[in-house]
N, CA, C and O atoms as a GROMACS GRO file, in nm:
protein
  416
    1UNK      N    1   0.084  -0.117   0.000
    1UNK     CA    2   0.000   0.000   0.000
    1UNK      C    3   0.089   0.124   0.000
    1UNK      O    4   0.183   0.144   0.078
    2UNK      N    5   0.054   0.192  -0.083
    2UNK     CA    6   0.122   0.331  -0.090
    2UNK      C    7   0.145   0.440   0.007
    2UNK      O    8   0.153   0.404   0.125
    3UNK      N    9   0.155   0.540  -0.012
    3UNK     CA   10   0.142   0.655   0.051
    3UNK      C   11  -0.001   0.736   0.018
    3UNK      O   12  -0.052   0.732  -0.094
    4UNK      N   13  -0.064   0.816   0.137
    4UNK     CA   14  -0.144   0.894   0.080
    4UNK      C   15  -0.092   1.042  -0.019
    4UNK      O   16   0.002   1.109   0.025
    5UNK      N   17  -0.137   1.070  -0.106
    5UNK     CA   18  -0.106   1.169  -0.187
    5UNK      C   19  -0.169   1.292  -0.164
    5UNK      O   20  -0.292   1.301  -0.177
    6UNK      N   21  -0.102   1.383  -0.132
    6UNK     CA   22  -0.111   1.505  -0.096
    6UNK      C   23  -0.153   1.596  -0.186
    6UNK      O   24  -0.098   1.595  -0.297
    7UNK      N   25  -0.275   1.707  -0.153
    7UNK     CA   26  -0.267   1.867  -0.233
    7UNK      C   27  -0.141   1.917  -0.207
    7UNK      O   28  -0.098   1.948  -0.096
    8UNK      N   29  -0.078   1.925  -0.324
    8UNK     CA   30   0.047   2.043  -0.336
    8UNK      C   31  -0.029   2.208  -0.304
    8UNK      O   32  -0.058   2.262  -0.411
    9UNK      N   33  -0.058   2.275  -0.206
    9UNK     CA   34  -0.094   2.430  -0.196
    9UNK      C   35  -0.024   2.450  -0.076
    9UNK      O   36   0.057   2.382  -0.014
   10UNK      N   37  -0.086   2.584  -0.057
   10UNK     CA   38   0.052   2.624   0.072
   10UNK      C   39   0.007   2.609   0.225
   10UNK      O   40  -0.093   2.680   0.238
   11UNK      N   41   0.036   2.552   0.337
   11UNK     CA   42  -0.003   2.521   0.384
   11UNK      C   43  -0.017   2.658   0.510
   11UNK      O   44   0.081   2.726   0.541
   12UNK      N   45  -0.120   2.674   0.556
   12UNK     CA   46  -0.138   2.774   0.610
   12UNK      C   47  -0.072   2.813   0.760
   12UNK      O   48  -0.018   2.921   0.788
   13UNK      N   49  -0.091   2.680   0.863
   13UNK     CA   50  -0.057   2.658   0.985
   13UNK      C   51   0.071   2.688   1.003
   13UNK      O   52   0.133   2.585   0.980
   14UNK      N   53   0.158   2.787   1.037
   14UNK     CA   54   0.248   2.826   1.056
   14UNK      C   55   0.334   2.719   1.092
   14UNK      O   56   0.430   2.681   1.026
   15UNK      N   57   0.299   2.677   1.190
   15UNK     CA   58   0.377   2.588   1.293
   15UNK      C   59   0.397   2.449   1.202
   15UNK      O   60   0.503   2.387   1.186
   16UNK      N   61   0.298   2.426   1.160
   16UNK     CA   62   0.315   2.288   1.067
   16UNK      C   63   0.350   2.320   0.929
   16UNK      O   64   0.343   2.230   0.845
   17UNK      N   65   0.398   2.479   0.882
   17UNK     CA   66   0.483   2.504   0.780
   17UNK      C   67   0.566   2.492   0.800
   17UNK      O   68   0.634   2.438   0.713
   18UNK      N   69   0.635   2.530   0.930
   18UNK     CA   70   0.791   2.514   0.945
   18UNK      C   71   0.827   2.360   0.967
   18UNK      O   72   0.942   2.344   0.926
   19UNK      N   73   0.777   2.245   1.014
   19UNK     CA   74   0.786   2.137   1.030
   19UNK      C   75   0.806   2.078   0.948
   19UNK      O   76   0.890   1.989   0.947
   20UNK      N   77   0.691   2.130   0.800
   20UNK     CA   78   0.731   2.033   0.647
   20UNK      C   79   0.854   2.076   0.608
   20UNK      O   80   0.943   2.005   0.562
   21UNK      N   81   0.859   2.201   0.628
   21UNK     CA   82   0.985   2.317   0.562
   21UNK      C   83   1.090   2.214   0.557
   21UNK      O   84   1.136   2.158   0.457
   22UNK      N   85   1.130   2.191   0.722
   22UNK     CA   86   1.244   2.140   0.802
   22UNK      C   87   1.278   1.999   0.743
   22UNK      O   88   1.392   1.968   0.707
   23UNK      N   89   1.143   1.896   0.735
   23UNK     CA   90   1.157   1.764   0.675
   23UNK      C   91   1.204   1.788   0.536
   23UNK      O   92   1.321   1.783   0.499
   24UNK      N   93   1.111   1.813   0.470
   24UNK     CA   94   1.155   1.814   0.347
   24UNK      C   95   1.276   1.930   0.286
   24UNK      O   96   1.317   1.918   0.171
   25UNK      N   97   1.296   1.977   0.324
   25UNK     CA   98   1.440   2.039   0.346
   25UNK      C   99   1.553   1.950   0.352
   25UNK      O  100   1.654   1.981   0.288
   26UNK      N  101   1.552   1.855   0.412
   26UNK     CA  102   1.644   1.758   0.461
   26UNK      C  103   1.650   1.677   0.375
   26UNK      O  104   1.756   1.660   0.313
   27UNK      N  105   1.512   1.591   0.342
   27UNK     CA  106   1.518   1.536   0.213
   27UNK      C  107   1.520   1.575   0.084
   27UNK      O  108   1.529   1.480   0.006
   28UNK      N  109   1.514   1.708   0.022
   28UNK     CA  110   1.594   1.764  -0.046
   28UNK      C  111   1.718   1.738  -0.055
   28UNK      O  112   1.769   1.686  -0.154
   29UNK      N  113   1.785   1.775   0.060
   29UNK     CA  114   1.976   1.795   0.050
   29UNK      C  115   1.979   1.642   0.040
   29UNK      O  116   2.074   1.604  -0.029
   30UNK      N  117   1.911   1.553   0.083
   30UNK     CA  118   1.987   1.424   0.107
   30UNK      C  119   1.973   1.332  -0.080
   30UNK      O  120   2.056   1.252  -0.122
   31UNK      N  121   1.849   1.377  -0.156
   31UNK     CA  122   1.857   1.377  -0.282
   31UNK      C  123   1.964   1.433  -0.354
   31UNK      O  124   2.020   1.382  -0.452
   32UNK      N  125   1.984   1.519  -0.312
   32UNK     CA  126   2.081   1.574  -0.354
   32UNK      C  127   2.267   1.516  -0.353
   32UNK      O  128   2.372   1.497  -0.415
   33UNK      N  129   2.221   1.514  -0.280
   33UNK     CA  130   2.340   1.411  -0.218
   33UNK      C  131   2.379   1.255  -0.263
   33UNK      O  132   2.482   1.190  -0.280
   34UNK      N  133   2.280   1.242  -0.270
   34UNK     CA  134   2.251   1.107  -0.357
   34UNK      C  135   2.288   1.089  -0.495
   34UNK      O  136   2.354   0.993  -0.536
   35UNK      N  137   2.239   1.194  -0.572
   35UNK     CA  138   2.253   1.210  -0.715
   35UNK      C  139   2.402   1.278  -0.713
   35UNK      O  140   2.446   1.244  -0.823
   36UNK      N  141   2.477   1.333  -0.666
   36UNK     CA  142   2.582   1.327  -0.679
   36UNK      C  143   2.652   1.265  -0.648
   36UNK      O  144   2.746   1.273  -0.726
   37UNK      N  145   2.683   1.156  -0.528
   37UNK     CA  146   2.779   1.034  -0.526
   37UNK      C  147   2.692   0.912  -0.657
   37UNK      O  148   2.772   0.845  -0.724
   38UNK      N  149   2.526   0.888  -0.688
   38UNK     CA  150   2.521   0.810  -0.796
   38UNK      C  151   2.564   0.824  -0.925
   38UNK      O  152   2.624   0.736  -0.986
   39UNK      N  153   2.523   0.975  -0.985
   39UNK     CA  154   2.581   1.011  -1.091
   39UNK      C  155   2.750   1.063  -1.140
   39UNK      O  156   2.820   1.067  -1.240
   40UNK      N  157   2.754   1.091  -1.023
   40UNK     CA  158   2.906   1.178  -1.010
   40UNK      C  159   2.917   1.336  -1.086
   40UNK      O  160   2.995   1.383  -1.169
   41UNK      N  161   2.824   1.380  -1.027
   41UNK     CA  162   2.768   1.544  -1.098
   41UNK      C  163   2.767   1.652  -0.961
   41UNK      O  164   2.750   1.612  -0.845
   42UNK      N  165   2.784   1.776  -0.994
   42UNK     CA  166   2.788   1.874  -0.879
   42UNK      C  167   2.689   1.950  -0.878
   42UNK      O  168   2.640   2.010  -0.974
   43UNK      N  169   2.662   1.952  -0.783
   43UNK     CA  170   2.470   2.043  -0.731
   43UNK      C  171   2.522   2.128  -0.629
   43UNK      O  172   2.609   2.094  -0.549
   44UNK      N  173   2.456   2.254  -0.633
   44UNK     CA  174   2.448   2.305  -0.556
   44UNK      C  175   2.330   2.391  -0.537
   44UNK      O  176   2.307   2.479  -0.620
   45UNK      N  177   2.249   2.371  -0.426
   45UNK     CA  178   2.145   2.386  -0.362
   45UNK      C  179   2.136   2.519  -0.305
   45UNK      O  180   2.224   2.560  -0.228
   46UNK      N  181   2.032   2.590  -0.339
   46UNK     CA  182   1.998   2.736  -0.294
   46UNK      C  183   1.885   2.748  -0.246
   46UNK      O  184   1.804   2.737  -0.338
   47UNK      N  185   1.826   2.767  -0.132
   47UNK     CA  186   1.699   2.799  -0.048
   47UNK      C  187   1.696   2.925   0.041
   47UNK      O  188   1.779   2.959   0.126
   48UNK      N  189   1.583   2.985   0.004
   48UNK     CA  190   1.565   3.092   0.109
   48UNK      C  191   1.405   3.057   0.153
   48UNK      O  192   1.308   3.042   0.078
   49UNK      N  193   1.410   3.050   0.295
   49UNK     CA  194   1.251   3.032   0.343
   49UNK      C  195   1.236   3.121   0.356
   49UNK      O  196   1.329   3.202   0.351
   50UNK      N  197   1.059   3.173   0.389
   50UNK     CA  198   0.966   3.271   0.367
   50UNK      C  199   1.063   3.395   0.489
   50UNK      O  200   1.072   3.505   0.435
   51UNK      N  201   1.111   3.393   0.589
   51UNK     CA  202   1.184   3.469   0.620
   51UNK      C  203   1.339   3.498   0.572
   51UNK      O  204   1.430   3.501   0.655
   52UNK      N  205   1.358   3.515   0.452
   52UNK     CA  206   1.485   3.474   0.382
   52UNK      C  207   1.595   3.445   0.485
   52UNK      O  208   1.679   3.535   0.496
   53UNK      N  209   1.607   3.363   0.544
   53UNK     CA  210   1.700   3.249   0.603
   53UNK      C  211   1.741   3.142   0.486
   53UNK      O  212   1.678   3.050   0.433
   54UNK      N  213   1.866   3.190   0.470
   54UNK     CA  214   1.939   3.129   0.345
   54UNK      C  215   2.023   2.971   0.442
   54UNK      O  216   2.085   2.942   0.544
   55UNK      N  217   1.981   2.930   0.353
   55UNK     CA  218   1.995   2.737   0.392
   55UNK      C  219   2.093   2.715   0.192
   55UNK      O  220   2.058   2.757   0.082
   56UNK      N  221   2.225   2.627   0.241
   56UNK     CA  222   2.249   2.596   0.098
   56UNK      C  223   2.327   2.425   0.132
   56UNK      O  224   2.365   2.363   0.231
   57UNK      N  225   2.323   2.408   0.021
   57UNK     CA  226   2.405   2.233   0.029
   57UNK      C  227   2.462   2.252  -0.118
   57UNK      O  228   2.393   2.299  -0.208
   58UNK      N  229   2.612   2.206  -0.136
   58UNK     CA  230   2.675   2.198  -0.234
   58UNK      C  231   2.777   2.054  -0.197
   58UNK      O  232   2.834   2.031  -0.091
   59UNK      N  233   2.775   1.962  -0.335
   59UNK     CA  234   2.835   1.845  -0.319
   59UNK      C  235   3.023   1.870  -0.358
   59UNK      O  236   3.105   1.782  -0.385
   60UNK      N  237   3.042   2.000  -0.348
   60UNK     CA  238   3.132   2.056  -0.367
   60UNK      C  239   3.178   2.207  -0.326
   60UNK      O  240   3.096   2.272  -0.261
   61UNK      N  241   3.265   2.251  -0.348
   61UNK     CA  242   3.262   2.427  -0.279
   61UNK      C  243   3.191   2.514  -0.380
   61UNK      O  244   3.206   2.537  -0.500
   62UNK      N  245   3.111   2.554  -0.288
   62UNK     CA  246   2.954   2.626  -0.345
   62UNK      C  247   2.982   2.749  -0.453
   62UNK      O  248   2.901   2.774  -0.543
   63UNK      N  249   3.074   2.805  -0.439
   63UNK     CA  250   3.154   2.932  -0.467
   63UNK      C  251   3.212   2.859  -0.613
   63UNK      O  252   3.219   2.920  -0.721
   64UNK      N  253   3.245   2.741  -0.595
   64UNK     CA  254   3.320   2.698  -0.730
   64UNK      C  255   3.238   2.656  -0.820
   64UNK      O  256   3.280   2.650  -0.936
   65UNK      N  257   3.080   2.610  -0.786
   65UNK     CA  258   3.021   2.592  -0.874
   65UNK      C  259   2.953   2.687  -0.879
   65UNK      O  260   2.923   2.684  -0.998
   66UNK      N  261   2.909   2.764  -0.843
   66UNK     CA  262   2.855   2.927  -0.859
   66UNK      C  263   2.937   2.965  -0.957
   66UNK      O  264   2.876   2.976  -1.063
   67UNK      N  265   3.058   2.992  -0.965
   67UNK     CA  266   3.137   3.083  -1.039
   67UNK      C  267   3.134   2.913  -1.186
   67UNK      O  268   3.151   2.911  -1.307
   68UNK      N  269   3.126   2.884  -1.158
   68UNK     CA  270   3.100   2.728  -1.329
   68UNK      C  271   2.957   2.802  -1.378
   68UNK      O  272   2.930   2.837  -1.493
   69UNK      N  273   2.880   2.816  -1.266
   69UNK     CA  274   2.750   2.838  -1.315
   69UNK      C  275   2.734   2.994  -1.431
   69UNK      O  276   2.676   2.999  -1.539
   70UNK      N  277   2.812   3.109  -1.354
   70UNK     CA  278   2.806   3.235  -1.442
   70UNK      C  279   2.859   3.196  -1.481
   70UNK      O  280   2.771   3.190  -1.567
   71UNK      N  281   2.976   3.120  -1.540
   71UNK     CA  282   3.087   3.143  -1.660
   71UNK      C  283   3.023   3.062  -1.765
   71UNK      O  284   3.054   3.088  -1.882
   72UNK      N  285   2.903   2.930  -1.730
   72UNK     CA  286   2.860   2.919  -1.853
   72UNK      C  287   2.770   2.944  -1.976
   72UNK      O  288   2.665   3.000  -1.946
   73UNK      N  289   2.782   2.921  -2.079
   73UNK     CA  290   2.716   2.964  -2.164
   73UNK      C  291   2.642   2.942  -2.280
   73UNK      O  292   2.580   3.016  -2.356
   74UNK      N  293   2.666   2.792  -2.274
   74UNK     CA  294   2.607   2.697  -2.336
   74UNK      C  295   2.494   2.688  -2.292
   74UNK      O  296   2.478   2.691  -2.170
   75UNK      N  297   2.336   2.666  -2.422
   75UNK     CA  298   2.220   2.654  -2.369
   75UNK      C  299   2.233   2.532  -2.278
   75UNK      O  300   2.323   2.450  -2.293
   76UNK      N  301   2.160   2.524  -2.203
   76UNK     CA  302   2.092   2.466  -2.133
   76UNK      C  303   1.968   2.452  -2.036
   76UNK      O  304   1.913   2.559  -2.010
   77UNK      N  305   1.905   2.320  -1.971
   77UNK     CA  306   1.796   2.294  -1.934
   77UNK      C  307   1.760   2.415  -1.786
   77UNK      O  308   1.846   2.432  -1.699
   78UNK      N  309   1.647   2.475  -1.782
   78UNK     CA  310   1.583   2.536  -1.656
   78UNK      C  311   1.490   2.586  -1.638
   78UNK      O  312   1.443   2.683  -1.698
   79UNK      N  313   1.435   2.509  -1.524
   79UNK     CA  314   1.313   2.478  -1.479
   79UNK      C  315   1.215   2.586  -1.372
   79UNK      O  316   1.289   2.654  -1.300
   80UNK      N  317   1.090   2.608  -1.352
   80UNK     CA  318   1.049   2.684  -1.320
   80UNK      C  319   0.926   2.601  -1.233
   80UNK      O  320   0.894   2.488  -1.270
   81UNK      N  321   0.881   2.643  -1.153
   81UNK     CA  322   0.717   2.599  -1.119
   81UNK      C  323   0.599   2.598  -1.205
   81UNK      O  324   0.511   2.517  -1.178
   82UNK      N  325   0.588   2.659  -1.283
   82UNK     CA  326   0.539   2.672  -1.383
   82UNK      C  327   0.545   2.591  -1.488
   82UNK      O  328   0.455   2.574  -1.570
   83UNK      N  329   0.676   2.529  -1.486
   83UNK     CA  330   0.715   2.425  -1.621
   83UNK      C  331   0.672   2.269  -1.549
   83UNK      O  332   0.637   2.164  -1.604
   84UNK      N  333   0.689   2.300  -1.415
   84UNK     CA  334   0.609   2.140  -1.341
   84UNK      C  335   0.474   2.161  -1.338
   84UNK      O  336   0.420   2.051  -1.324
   85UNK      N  337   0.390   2.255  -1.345
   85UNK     CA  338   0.256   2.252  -1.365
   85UNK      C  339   0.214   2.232  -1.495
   85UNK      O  340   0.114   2.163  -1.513
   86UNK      N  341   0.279   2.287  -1.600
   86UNK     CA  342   0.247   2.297  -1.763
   86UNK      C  343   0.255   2.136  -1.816
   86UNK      O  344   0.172   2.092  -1.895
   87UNK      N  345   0.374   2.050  -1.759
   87UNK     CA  346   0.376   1.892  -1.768
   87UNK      C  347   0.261   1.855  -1.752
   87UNK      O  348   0.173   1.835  -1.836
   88UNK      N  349   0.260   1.839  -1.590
   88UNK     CA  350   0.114   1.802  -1.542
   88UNK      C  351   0.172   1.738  -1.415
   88UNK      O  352   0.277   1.675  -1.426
   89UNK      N  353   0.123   1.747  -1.320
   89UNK     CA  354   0.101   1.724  -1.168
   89UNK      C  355   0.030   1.604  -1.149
   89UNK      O  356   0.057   1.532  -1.053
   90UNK      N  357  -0.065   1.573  -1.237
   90UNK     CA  358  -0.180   1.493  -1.209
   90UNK      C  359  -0.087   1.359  -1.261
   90UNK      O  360  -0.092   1.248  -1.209
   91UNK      N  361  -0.005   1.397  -1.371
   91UNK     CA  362   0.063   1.238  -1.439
   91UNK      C  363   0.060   1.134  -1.321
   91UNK      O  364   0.033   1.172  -1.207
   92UNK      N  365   0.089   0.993  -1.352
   92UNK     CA  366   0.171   0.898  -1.273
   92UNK      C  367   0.324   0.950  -1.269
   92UNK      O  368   0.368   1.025  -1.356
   93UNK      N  369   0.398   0.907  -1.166
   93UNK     CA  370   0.577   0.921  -1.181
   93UNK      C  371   0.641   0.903  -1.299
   93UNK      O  372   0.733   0.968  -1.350
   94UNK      N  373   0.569   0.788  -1.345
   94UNK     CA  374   0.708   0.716  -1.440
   94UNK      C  375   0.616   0.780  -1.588
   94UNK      O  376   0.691   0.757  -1.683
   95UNK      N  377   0.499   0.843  -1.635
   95UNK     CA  378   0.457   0.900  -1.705
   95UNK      C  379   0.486   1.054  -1.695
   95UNK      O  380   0.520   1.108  -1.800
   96UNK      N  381   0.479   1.108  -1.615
   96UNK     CA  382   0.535   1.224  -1.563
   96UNK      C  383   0.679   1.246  -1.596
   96UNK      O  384   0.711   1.358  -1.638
   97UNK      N  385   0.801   1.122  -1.577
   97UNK     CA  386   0.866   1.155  -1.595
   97UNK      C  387   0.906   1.168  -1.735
   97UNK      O  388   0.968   1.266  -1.775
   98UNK      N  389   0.858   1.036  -1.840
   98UNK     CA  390   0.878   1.067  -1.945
   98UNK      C  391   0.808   1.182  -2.058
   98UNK      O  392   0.830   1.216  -2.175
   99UNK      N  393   0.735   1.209  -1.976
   99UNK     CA  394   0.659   1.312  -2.041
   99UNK      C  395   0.738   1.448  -2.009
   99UNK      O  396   0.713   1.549  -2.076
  100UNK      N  397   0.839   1.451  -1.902
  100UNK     CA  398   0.908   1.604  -1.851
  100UNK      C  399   1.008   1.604  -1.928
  100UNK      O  400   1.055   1.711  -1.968
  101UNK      N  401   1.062   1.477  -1.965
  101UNK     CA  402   1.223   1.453  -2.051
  101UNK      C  403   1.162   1.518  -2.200
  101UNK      O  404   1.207   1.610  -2.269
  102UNK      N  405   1.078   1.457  -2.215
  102UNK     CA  406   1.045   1.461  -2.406
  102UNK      C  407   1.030   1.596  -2.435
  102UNK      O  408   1.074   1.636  -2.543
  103UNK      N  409   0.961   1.698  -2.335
  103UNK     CA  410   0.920   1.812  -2.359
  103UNK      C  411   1.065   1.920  -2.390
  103UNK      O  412   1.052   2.002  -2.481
  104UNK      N  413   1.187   1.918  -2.318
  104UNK     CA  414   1.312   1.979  -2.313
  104UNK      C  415   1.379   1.898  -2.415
  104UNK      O  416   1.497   1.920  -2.443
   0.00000   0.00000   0.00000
């Protein structure tokens, strides 16, 4: 049996905003983390919560891929909230996903 599936909207309860914030915050960086010892690629992670309290995770020195990041210039892929709603939200995962690849 699965998980129950959640409305993605914003959750109002202060107290139980900062709680998801905090979890999934964590599991963020730890994805993150993941995909760079699986793939062997460098991420670096930028968050500011609703009180801009800057939170960052880099699988490398943050500054060095910051400065990779302005210096490049080759098109490439980037994503918006907007471009995960325009896919579709409603997909399954593994339809979702191939449907996010095909579109870029």
């Amino acid at each position: 049996m699965g998980r129950k599936k959640i409305q993605i909207s914003r959750i109002m309860d202060q107290r139980n905003r900062q709680v998801t914030f905090t979890k999934r915050k964590f599991g963020l960086m730890k994805k993150a983390y993941e995909l760079s010892v699986l793939c062997d690629c460098e991420i670096a992670l930028i968050i500011f919560n609703s009180t801009n309290r800057l939170f960052q995770y880099a699988s490398t020195d943050m500054d060095k891929v910051l400065l990779k990041y302005t210096e490049y210039s080759e098109p490439h892929e980037s994503r918006t909230n907007a471009d995960i709603l325009e896919v579709g939200l409603n997909c399954s995962p593994r339809r979702f996903c191939s449907s996010f690849i095909t579109h870029w």
